[in-house]
ZAMARGU-4260 file (C-alpha; in steps of 0.2 Angstrom, whole numbers, plus 5000, padded with zeros to 4 digits):
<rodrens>
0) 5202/5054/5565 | 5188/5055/5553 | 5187/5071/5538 | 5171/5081/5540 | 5163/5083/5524
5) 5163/5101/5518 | 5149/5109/5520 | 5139/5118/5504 | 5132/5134/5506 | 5116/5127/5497
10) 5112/5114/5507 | 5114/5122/5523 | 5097/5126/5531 | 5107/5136/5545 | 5114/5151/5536
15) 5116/5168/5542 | 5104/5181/5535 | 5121/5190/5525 | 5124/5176/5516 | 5105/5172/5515
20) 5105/5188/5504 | 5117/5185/5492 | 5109/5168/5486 | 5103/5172/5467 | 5084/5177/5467
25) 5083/5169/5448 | 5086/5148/5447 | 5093/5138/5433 | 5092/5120/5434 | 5090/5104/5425
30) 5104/5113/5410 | 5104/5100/5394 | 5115/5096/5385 | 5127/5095/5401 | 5136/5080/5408
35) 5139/5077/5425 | 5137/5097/5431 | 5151/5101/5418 | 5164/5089/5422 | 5166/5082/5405
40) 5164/5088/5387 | 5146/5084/5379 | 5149/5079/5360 | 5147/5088/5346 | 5153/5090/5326
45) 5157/5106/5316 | 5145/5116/5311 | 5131/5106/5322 | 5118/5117/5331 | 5119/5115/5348
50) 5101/5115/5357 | 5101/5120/5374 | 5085/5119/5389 | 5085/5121/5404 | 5071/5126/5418
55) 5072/5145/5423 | 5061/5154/5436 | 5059/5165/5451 | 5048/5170/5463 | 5032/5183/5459
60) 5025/5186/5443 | 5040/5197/5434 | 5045/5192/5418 | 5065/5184/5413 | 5077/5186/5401
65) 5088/5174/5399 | 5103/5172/5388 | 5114/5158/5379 | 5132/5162/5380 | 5149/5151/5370
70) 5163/5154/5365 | 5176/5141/5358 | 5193/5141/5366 | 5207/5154/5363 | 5192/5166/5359
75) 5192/5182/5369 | 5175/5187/5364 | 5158/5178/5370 | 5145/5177/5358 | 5125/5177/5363
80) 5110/5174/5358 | 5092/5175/5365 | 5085/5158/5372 | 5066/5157/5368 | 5053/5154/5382
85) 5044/5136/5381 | 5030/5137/5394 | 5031/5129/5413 | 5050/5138/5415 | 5056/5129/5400
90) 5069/5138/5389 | 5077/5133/5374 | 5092/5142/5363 | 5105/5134/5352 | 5122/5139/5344
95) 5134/5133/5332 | 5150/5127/5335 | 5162/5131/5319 | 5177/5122/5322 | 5186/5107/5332
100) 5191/5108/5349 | 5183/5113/5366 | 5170/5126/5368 | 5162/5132/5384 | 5142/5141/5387
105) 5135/5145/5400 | 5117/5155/5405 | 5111/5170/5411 | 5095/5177/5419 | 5089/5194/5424
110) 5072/5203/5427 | 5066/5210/5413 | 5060/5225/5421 | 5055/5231/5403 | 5047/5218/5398
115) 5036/5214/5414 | 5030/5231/5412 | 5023/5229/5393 | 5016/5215/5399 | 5006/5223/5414
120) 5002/5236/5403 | 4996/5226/5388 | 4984/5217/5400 | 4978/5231/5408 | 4974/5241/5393
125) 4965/5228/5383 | 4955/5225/5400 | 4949/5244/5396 | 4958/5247/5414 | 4967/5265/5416
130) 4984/5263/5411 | 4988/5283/5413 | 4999/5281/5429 | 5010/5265/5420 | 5012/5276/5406
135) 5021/5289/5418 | 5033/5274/5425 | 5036/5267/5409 | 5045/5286/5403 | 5052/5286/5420
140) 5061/5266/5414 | 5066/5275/5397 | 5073/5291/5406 | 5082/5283/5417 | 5088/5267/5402
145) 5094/5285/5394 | 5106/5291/5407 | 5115/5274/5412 | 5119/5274/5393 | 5130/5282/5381
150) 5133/5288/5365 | 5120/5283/5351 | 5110/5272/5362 | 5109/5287/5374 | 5103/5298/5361
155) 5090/5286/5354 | 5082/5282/5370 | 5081/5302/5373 | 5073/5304/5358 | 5061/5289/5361
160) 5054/5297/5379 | 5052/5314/5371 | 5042/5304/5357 | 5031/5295/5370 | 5029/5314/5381
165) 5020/5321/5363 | 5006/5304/5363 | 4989/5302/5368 | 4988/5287/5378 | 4983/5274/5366
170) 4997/5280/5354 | 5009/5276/5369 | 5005/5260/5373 | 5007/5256/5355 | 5023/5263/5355
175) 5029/5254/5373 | 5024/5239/5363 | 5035/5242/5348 | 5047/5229/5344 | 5060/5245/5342
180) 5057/5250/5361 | 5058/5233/5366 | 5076/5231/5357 | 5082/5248/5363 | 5076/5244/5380
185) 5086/5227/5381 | 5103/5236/5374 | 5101/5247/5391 | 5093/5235/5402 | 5105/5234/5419
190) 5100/5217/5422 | 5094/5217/5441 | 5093/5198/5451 | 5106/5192/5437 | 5110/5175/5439
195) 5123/5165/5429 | 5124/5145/5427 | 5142/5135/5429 | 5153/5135/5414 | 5148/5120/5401
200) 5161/5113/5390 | 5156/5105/5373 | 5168/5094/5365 | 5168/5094/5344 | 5175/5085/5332
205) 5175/5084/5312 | 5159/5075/5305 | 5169/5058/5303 | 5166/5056/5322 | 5147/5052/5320
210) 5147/5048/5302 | 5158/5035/5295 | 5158/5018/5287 | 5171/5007/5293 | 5180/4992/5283
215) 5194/4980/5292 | 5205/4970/5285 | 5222/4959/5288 | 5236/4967/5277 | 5245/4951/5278
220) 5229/4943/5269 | 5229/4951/5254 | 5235/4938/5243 | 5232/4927/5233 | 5242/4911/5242
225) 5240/4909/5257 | 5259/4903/5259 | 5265/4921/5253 | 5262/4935/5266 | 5252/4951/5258
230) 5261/4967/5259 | 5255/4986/5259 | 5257/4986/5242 | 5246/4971/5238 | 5233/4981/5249
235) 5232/4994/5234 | 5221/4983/5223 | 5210/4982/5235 | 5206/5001/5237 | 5192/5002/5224
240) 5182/4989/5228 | 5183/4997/5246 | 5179/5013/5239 | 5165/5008/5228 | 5158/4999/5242
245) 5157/5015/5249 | 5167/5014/5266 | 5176/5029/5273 | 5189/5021/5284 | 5200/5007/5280
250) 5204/4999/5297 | 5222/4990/5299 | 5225/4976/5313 | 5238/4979/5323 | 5255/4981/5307
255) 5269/4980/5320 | 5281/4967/5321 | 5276/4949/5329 | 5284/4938/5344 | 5290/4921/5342
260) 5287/4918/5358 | 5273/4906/5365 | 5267/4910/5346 | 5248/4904/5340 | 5245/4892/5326
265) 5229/4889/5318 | 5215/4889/5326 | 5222/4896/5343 | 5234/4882/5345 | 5249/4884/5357
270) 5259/4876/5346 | 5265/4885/5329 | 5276/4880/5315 | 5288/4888/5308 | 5280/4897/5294
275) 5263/4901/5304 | 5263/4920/5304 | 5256/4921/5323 | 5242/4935/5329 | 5247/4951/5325
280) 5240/4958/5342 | 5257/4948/5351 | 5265/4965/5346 | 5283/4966/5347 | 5301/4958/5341
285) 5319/4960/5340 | 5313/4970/5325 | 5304/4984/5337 | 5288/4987/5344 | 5272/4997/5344
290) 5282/5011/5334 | 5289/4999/5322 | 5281/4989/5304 | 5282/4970/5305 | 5295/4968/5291
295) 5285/4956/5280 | 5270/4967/5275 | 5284/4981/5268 | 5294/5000/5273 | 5289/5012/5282
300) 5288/5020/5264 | 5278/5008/5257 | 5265/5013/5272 | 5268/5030/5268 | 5261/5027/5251
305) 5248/5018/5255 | 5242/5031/5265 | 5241/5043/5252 | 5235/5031/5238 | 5219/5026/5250
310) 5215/5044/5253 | 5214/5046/5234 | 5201/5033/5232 | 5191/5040/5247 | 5197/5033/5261
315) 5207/5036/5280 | 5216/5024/5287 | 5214/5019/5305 | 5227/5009/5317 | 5223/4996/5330
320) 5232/5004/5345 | 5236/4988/5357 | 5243/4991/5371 | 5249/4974/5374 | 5266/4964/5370
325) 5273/4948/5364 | 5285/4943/5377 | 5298/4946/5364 | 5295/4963/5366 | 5310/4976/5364
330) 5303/4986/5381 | 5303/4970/5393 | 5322/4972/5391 | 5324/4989/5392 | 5310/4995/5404
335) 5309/4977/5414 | 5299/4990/5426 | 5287/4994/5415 | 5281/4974/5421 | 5273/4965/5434
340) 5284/4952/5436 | 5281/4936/5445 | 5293/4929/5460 | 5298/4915/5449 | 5303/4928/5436
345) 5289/4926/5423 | 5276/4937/5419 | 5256/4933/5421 | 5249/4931/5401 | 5234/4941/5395
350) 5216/4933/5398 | 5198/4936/5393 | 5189/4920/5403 | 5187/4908/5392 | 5199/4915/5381
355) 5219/4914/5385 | 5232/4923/5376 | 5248/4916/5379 | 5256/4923/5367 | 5253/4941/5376
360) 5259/4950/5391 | 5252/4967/5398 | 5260/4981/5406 | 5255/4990/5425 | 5251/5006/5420
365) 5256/5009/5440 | 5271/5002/5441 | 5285/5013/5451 | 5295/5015/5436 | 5279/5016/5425
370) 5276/5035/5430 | 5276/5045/5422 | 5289/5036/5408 | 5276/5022/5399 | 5262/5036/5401
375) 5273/5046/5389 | 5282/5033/5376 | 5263/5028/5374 | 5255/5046/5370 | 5271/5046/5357
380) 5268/5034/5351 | 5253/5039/5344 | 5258/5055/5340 | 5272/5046/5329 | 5258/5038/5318
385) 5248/5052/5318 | 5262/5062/5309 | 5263/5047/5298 | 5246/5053/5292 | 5234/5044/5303
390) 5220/5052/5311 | 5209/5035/5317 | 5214/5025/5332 | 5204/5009/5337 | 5211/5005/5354
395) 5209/4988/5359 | 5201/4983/5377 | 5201/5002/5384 | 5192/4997/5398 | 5204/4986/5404
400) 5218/5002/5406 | 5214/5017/5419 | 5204/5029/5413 | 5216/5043/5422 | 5227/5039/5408
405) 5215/5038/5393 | 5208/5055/5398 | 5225/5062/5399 | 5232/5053/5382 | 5217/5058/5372
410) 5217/5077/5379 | 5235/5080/5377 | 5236/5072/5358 | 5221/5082/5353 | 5228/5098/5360
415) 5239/5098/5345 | 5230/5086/5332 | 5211/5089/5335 | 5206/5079/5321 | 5212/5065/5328
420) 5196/5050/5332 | 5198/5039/5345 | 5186/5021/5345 | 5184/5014/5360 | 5183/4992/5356
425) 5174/4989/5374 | 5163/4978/5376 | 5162/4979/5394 | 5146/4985/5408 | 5139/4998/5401
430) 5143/5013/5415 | 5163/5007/5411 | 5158/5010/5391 | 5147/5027/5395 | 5163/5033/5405
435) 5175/5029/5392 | 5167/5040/5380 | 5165/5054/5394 | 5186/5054/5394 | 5188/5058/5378
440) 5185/5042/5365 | 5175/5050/5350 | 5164/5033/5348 | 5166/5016/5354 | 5160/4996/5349
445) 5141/4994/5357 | 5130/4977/5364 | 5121/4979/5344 | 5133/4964/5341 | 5122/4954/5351
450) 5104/4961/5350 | 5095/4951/5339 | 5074/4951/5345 | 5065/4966/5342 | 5061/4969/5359
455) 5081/4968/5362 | 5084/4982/5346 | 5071/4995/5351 | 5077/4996/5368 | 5095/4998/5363
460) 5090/5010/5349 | 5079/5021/5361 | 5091/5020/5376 | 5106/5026/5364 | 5095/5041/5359
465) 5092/5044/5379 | 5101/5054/5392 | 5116/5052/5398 | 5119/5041/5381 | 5116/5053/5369
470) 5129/5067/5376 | 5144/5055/5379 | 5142/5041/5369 | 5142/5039/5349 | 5139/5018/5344
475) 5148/5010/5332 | 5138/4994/5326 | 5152/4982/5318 | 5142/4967/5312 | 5157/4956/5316
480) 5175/4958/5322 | 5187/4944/5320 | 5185/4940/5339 | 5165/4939/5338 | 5157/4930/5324
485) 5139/4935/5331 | 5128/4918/5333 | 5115/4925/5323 | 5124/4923/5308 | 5129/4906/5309
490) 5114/4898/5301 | 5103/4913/5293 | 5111/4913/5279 | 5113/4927/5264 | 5097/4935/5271
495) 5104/4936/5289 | 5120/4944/5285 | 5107/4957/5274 | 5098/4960/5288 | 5111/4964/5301
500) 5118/4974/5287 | 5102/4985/5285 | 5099/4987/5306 | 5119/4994/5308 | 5120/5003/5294
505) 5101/5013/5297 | 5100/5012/5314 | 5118/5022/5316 | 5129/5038/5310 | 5143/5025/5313
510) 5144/5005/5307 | 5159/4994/5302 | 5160/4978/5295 | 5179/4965/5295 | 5182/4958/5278
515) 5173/4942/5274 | 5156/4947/5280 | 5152/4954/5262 | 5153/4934/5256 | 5143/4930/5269
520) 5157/4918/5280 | 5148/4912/5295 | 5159/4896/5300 | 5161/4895/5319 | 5171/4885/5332
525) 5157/4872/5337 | 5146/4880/5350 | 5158/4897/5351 | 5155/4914/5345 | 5173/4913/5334
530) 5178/4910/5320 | 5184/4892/5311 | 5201/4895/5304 | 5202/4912/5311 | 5213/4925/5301
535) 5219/4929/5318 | 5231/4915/5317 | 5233/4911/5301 | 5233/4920/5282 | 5217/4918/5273
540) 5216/4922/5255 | 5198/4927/5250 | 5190/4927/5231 | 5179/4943/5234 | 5168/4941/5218
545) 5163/4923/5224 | 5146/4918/5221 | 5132/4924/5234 | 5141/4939/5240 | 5131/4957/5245
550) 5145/4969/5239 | 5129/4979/5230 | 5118/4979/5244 | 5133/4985/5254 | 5136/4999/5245
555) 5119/5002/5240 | 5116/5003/5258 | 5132/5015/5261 | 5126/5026/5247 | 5109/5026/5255
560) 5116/5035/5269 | 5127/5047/5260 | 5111/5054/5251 | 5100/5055/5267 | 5106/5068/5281
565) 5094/5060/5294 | 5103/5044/5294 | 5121/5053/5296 | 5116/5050/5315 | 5112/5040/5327
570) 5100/5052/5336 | 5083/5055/5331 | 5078/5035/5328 | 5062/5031/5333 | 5052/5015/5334
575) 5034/5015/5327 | 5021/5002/5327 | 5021/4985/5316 | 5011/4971/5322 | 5023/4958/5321
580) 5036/4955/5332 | 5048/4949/5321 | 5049/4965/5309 | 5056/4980/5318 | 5050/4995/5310
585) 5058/5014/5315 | 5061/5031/5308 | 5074/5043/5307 | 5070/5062/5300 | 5083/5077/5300
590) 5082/5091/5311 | 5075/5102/5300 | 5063/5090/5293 | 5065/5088/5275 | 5074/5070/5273
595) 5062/5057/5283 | 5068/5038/5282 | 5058/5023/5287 | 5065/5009/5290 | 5056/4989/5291
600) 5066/4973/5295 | 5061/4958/5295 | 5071/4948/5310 | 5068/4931/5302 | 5080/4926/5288
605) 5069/4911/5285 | 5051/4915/5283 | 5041/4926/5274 | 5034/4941/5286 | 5019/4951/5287
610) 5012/4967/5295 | 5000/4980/5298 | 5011/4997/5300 | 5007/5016/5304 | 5014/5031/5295
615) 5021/5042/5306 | 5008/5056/5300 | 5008/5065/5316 | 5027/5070/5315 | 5024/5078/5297
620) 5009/5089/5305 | 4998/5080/5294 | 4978/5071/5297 | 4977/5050/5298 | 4970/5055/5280
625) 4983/5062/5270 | 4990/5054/5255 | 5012/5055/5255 | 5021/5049/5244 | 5035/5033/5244
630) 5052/5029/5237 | 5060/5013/5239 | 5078/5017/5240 | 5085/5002/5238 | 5079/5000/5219
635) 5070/5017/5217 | 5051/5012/5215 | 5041/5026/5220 | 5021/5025/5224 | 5008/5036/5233
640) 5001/5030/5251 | 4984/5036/5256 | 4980/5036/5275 | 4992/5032/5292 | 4986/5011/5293
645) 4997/5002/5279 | 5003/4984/5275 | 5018/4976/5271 | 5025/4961/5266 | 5043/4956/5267
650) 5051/4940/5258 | 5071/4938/5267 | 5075/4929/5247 | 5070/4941/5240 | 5075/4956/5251
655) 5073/4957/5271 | 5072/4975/5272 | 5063/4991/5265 | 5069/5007/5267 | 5059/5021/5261
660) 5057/5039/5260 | 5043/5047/5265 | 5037/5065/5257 | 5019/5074/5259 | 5011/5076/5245
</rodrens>
């Protein structure tokens, strides 16, 4: 026996002329910002304006009022304001959301009886047509506004048909015209043909969702000898440098205790001595697991302290959230169903085609005796760090856990802790990484790793600024990770880690860099995208003032974007003209206009580039003509361009970026 589909009312041409009635007179459509009619939160931050369009129209020539509506959860009362009429049943209203957590709008549409007669009337008197007999219906609308009010408003709209009775015509179409009439009208106005939209939810979070620099380090390499493991108290010395760097968030790999198990050695090897310290994502030994601290890197006190010693210098700490054990794991003992096992007993290993991770075994979110226990230990789990004081999660691989349970985990944790931020690392097909962010993640990793042409970064810019992108998904561009050390780097040089560093750190709100990037370390497995002598596997001591390093430019770069709202996002890029295809040339201006940034890179680490380039004149309301004025932020030199059609020239020895801001004269 097959289901029938259920039948909607609005898609049935066969309805009876009862229900025919009752359809709404007034539509709404093509609502924005919305995702997927309502079903999940768009994004927003505090004290962020939402803007809001949507096409609304009805038949005949009457005119509409139409009205935005929010409130944020737990509030009884609905706040409104006005939306504005754009032309070709386009309206546009916005509001501010206040605070974190979930808020809802909708819209509403009536005839403006009021106001289609002030319009007739308007037309008809300036046409020198008789208006005597609209002048009688328009006291008969304010009588009758009168006696369906009360109170004051009753009083004041009395007093306003007894002062239009006592005019000579002219002085009454003057008066009907009065923005005063007009607003006493609208306080009384019964609303006929109303028609309200579907509830919309709006999802905000603190500003560090969308704007935030991200550093990540190995506590265990914060040493100066690579046979002595580094501990959290070793990673207190490294706090200012972070801080004057000018990085947010100071990002942890995985600090949990590690297996013995099939252990790692250098290099990925699947043997290990005795004294190699393993990958810190084969989470789990006899010592604990996700909710324990790997003995060797210090107490849960001495984390405790370096929580609250990083937010003195700046800075949040985040936590890698892997859900993934060593096969020394304390839960494969005490929830053996938790597992998938094998018929020979042993459980499949973790794998990333070409990559293999012996060392790691996954649980079945679906197993029988997985629901709903695992669910729960896992959402604790986080909730037991966040208590520690951390409010950043990077979860590893999201897209290879159900998304049922992300949307609940995330949900339920910030229910109670709405400051919590959630990173989604998933590099993964892009519907997969746009649903991830619809289920709740705050942001998430992004293809920038691997665009590199200017054809490749202008798409991926514009499509992130793009519907259903810019609702559900916030990109944050990490230059490397210690899984990808990008191709691009491998042989540009100083000026190519420069240039990726000026593209991530402009072209979003969000950008992170892992440790070792700042002294340009680029050497790879032969042919691979990894890194030679990765830290993964072994502890890397670094000197962090060697020679050649961009520690300046870095934080010359974050303070850059500190100063300049329009860069505290990635929305609003656009891509303008520079006749050269290997310099990629884009712009970025606040919403209300006064901080514009342009933006030039050249793509060649090696050779000198050269372009003709337009000033984006048109967006500043000026004429091809005007003169503006230019500041080089990266060293402060300021000079005076006349006209749209300029030249550059950019030298990757010297610097392969400029950055400017542009003002009118």
């Amino acid at each position: 026996m097959t289901a029938e589909k259920p039948t909607e009312l609005s898609y049935n041409p066969h309805i009876p002329l009862s229900q025919a009635l009752l359809l709404p007179r007034i539509v709404i459509e093509n609502t924005m910002p919305i995702l997927d009619g309502g079903q999940f939160a768009v994004k927003a931050v505090i004290d962020q304006d939402v803007v809001v369009t949507s096409k609304v129209f009805a038949d005949g020539h009457d005119k509409l009022a139409v009205r935005i509506r929010w409130r944020a959860d737990g509030d009884e009362t609905w706040q409104s304001e006005v939306m504005a009429e754009l032309g070709n049943n386009g309206w546009q209203g916005q509001f501010r959301v206040e605070k974190q957590g979930r808020y809802v709008f909708y819209l509403e549409a009536w005839i403006d009886q009021f106001a289609s007669f002030c319009y007739e009337l308007e037309k008809k008197h300036v046409a020198g047509v008789s208006v005597s007999l609209e002048l009688q219906e328009g006291r008969t609308h304010v009588q009758q506004a009168a006696e369906r009010s009360e109170g004051l408003l009753s009083e004041q709209l009395a007093a306003l048909h007894h002062e239009l009775s006592g005019l000579l015509e002219t002085e009454q179409v003057a008066l009907f015209l009065h923005q005063r009439s007009a607003d006493l009208m609208a306080q009384a106005d019964h609303r006929p043909s109303l028609n309200l939209s579907p509830e919309y939810p709006v999802d905000v979070e603190r500003a560090l969702a969308q704007f935030a620099s991200w550093y990540e380090l190995f506590p265990r390499s914060i040493t100066d000898d690579p046979a002595r493991h580094g501990t959290f108290n070793d990673v207190h010395s490294r706090l200012p440098m972070i801080q004057d760097m000018g990085f947010d968030v100071l990002y942890f790999t995985p600090i949990h205790p590690i297996g013995r198990s099939y252990r790692k050695g250098p290099n990925n090897s699947l043997t290990a001595g005795p004294e190699d310290p393993g990958s810190p994502y084969a989470i789990g030994s006899e010592e604990g697991g996700h909710e324990a601290i790997h003995s060797e890197l210090g107490t849960r006190e001495d984390f405790r302290r370096l929580v609250a010693a990083a937010a003195e210098h700046g800075l949040e700490i985040a936590l890698d959230f892997a859900i993934q054990c060593s096969q020394d794991h304390p839960w494969l003992k005490q929830h053996p169903g938790w597992f998938n096992w094998r018929p020979d007993g042993t459980i499949k290993y973790a794998e990333n085609p070409p990559k293999k991770y012996q060392d790691i075994v996954n649980v079945d979110f679906y197993a029988v005796d997985a629901i709903p226990s695992l669910w729960i230990e896992l959402r604790d789990i986080v909730v037991g760090w966040v208590k520690e004081g951390v409010k950043l999660f990077r979860v590893d691989n999201p897209h290879t856990k159900p998304l049922p349970f992300w949307q609940w985990l995330i949900a339920d944790v910030r229910a109670l802790y709405p400051e919590v931020i959630f990173l989604a690392e998933a590099f993964t097909t892009p519907a997969m990484m746009a649903r991830l962010g619809k289920v709740g993640y705050s942001q998430s990793y992004t293809y920038f790793t691997w665009r590199n042409t200017k054809t490749e970064l202008a798409t991926y810019f514009t499509e992130l600024n793009e519907s259903p992108w810019r609702e559900c998904y916030r990109p944050n561009f990490f230059v490397n990770t210690p899984d990808i050390n990008p191709a691009f780097l491998h042989e540009s040089g100083r000026a190519g880690f420069l240039i990726r560093a000026a593209l991530a750190t402009m072209g979003s709100g969000l950008w992170g860099m892992y440790s070792g990037f700042e002294l340009c370390e680029a050497a790879p497995v032969p042919g691979r995208e990894e890194y030679l002598n990765s830290e993964k596997y072994e502890i890397r001591p670094r000197d962090f003032n060697a020679p050649g390093n961009i520690i300046a430019e870095i934080a010359q770069l974050n303070r850059i974007r500190r100063q300049n709202p329009a860069l505290h996002t990635h929305l609003g890029l656009k891509v303008y003209n520079a006749w050269n295809d290997n310099i990629l040339y884009f712009g970025k201006r606040s919403v209300d206009g006064s901080n514009f940034i342009l933006v030039a890179v050249s793509l060649d680490p090696h050779h000198a580039q050269e372009a003709n380039f337009e000033l984006p004149l048109w967006e500043m309301g000026l004429p091809d003509d005007a003169s503006t004025q230019g500041e080089d932020l990266m060293n402060g030199h300021r000079w005076t361009w006349h006209g749209k059609y300029q030249f550059m020239r950019i030298e990757p020895w010297h610097q392969p970026f400029g950055i400017w801001r542009i003002t009118s004269s």
